[in-house]
C-alpha positions in Angstrom: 4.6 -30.5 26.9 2.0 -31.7 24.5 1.3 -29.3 21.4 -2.0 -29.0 22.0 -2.6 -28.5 25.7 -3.2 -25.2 25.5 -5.3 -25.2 21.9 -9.0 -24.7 21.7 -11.0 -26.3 18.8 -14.3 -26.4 17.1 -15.5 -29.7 15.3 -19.2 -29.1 14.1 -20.7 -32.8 13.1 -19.1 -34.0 16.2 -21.5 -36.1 17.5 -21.1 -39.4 14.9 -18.9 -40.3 12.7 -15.3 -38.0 11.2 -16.4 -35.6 13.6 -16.4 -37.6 17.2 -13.4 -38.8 16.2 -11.7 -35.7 15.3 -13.1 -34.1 18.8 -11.9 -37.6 20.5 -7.9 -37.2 19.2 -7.7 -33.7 19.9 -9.0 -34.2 23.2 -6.8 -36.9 23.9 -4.0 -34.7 22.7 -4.8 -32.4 25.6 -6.7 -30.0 23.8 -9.8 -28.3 24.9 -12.6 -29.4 22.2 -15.9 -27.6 21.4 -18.3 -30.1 20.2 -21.0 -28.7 18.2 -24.0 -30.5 15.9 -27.6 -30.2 15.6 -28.5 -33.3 18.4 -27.2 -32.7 21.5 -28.1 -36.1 22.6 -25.2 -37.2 20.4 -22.4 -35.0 21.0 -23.3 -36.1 25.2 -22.4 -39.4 24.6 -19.2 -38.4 23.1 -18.4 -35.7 25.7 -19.2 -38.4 28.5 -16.6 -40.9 26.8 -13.9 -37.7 27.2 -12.2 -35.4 30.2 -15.1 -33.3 31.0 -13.1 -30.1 31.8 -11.5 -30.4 28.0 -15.3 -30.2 26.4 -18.2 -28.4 26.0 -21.3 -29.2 24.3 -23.3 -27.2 22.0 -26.9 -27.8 20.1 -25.9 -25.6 17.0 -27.2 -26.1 13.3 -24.0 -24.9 11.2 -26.4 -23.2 8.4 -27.9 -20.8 11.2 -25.9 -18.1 10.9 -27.3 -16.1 13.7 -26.7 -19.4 16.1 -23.6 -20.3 14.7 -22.6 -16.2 16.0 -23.8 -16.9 19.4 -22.3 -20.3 19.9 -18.9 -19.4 18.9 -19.3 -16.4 21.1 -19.8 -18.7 24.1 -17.5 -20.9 23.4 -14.8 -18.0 23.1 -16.3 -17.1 26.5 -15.5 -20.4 28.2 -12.3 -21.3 26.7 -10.7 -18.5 25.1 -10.0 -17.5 21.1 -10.2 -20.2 19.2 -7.3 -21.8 17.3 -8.2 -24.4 15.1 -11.8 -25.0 13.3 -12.8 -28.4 12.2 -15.5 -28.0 9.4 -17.1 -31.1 9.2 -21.0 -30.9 9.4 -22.5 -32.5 6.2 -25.4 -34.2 5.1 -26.9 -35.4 1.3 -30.0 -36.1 -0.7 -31.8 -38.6 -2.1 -32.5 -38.9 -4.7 -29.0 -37.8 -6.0 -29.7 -36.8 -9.6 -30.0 -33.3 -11.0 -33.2 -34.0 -12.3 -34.8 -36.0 -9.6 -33.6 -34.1 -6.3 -36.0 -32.6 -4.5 -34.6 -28.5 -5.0 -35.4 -28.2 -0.9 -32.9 -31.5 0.1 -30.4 -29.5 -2.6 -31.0 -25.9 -0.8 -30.5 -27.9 2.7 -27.2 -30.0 1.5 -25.7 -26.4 0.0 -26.6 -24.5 3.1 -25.5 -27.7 5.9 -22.2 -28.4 3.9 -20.8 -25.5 2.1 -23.2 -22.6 3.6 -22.3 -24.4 6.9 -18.6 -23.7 6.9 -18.3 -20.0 5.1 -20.8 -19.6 8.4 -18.3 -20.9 11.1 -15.2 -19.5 9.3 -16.6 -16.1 9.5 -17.6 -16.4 13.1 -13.9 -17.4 13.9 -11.9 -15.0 11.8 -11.6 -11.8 13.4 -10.2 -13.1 16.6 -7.8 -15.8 14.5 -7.0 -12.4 12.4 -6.4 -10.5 16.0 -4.2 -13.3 17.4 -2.3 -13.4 13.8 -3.1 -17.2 14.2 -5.4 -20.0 12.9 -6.4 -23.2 11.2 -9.3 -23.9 9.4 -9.2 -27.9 8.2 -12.4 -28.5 6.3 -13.6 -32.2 5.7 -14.8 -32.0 1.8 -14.8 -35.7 0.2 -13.1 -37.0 -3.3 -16.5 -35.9 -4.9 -15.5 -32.2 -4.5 -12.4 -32.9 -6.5 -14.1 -36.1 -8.8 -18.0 -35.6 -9.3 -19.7 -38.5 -9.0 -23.0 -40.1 -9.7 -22.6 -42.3 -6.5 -22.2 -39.0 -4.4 -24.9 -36.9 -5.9 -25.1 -33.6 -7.8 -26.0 -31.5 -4.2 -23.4 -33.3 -2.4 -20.6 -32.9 -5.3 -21.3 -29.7 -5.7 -20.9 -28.5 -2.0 -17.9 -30.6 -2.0 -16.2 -28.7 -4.4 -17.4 -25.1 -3.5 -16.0 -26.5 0.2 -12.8 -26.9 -1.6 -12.5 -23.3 -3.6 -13.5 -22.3 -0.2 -10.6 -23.6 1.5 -8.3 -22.0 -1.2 -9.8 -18.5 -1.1 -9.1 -18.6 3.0 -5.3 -18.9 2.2 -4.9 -16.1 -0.3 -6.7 -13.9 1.6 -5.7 -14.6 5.1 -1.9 -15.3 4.8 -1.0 -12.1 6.2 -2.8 -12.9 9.2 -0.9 -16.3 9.6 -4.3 -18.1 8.7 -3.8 -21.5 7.4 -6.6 -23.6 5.9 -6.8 -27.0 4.7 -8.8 -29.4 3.2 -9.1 -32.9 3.5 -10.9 -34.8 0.7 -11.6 -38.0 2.0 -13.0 -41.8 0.1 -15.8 -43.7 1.3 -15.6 -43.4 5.1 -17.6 -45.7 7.4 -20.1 -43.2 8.9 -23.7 -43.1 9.5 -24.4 -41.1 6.4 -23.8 -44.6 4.6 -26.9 -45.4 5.7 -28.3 -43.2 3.7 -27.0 -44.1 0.5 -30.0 -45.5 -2.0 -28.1 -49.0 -1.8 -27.4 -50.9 0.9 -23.7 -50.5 1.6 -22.6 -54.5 2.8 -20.8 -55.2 6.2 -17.6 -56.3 3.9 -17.6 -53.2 2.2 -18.0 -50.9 5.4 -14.5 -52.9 7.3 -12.5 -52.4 3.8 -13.1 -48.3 3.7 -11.9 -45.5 5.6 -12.8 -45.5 9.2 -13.2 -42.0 11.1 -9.9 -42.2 13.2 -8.3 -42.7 9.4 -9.6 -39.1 8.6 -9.0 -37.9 12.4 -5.3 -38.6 12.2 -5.0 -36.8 9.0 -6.6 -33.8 10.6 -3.9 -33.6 13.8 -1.0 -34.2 11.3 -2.2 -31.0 9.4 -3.2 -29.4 12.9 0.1 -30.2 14.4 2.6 -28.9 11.7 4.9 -25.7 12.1 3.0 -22.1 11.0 5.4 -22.3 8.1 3.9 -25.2 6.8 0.6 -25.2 5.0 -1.6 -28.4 3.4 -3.7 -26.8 1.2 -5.3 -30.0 0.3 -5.1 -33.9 1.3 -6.4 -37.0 -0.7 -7.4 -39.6 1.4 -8.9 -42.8 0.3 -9.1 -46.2 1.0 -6.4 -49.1 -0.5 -9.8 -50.5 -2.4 -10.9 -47.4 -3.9 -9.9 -46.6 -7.0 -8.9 -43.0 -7.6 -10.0 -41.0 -11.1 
């Protein structure tokens, strides 16, 4: 019997990108798969590429704490507790400087990417805490371990709180057989690319990371023993170099 037939996960930002491929494996694993992100128009057309009856769809914007509450309630409603969360909402500015971002696109990247997850972590943890089992995997990126000019001051600095994040979850929750990971990945080929202040070349996108990369590191975390905890995973592309 497959491992995850009988899990239930959250992805948020699972309508492009790391996210609809994270949903994608784990539904293809046999799990069911909550798909949440702020355009439902998105997470429908990768719902109506998967089982129906192993998905459900859900408009949610991860830095509204009061929806975020109610959607995981539903969700917990239709399927059950939750076992694993996938935090992987995220967005960035431009400009990327300290002294020329815009202080609303830094309050909006802190609240969608770090804000974000403490948001969906709290919703989930007192029924993970009531079934003594859990796992959080939150995408961060090499900037929350390296800051770099190319990512941004907002987006570094989410990055990395995402990561102290992730660490404070397995001190504190190891008791209740909470496991958390994160996963810093490289330059991925997503849509947030196309946001970048340069254009990013054709060449450059086929020699990076591609979401089902990232997505496989998530269900080798997701799928190891409860005795065995990642704390953190380095991703990045062969091309990338690393420092």
């Amino acid at each position: 019997m497959n491992q995850f037939a009988d899990k239930r996960i959250v992805v948020t930002g699972a309508g492009t990108g790391i996210g609809q491929a994270v949903a994608e494996t784990f539904v293809g694993a046999g799990a069911h798969v909550a798909l949440l992100g702020r355009r439902l128009e998105k997470l429908n057309e990768t719902a109506n590429k998967l089982t129906a009856s192993q998905v459900l769809c859900f408009s949610c914007d991860v830095s509204d704490r009061n929806t975020v509450n109610s959607t995981i309630h539903k969700i917990t409603e239709e399927f059950g507790p939750i076992n694993i969360l996938v935090n992987n909402a995220g967005t960035n500015t431009n400009p990327r400087s300290v002294a020329e971002v815009n202080p609303s696109d830094w309050d909006r990247t802190i609240d969608i990417n770090l804000t974000g997850a403490f948001n969906t972590i709290r919703a989930v943890l007192p029924e993970m805490r009531k079934q003594q089992d859990g796992i959080i995997i939150n995408i961060s990126s090499i900037a929350g371990v390296r800051a770099s000019k190319l990512a941004g001051a907002a987006y570094s600095a989410s990055k990395f709180g995402m990561v102290a994040l992730t660490h404070s979850i397995n001190e504190e929750e190891m008791d209740y057989c909470i496991r958390a990971s994160v996963i810093c990945p490289g330059e991925v080929e997503t849509p947030i690319l196309d946001h970048r202040p340069e254009v990013v070349s054709a060449e450059h996108r086929a020699r990076i990371l591609q979401p089902d990369d990232v997505a496989a590191a998530v269900l080798f975390i997701a799928g190891l023993p409860p005795r065995a905890c990642v704390p953190e995973l380095i991703i990045k592309p062969t091309s990338q170099i690393y420092r």
